[in-house]
C-alpha positions as CSV (number, residue, x, y, z in Angstrom):
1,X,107.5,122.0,155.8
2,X,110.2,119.1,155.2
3,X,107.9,115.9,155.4
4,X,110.3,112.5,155.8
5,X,109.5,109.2,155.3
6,X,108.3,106.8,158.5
7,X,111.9,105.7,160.1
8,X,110.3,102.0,159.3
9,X,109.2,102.4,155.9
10,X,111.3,101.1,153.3
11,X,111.9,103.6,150.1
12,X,110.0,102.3,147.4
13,X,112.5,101.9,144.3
14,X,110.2,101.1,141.7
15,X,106.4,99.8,141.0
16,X,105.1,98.4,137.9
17,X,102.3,95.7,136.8
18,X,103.5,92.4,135.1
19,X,99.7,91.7,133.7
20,X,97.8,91.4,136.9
21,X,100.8,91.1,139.1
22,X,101.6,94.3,141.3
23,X,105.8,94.1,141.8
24,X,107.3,97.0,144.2
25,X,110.5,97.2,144.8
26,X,112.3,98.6,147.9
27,X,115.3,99.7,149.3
28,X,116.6,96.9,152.7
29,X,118.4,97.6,155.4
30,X,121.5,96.1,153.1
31,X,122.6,98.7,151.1
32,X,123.2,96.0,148.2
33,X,119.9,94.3,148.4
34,X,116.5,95.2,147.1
35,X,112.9,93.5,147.9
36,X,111.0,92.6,145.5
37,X,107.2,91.9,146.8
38,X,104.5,90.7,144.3
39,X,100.6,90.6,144.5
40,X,98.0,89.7,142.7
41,X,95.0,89.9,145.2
42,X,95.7,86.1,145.6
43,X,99.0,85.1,146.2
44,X,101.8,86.9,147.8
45,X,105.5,86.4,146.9
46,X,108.6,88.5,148.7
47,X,112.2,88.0,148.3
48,X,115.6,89.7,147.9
49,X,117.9,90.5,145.0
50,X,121.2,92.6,144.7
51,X,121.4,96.0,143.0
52,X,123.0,94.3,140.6
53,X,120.7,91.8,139.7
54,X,117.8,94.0,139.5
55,X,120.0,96.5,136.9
56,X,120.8,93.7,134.9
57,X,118.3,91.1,135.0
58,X,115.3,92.7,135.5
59,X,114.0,91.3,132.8
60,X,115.0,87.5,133.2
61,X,113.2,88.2,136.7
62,X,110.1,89.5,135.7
63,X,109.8,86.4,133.4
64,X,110.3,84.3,136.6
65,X,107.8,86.2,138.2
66,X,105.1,86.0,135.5
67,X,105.6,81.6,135.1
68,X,105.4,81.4,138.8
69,X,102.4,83.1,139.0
70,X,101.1,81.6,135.7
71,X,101.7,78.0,137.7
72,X,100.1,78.7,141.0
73,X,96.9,78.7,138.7
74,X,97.5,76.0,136.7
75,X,97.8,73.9,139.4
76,X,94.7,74.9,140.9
């Protein structure tokens, strides 16, 4: 039996924890862009990035990620 993904489910690409931030990252219907949604049971944050980007920059992002978060509850 040859199970296939749901037509509308993106492929997930990667998923990791940044401390208590759960990133996933998928595959869009552009072939050169990836989403990049982030929860941490409080707040919710999606948006794109290219192949690219996410090959080389992962890191810088994942810093972005983790102060944007970190600010949301400093401002609270």
């Amino acid at each position: 039996m040859n199970i296939k993904p749901f037509a509308g489910m993106p492929k997930e690409i990667e998923s990791y924890k940044l401390g208590n931030v759960q990133v996933t990252i998928t595959e869009t219907d552009d072939p050169k862009k990836l989403s990049v949604d982030c929860n941490d049971g409080n707040y919710h944050s999606e948006f794109k990035v290219s192949r690219y980007e996410f090959k080389n920059y992962k890191r810088h992002m994942n810093q972005k990620i983790t102060k944007a978060y970190n600010r949301q509850y400093e401002e609270e």
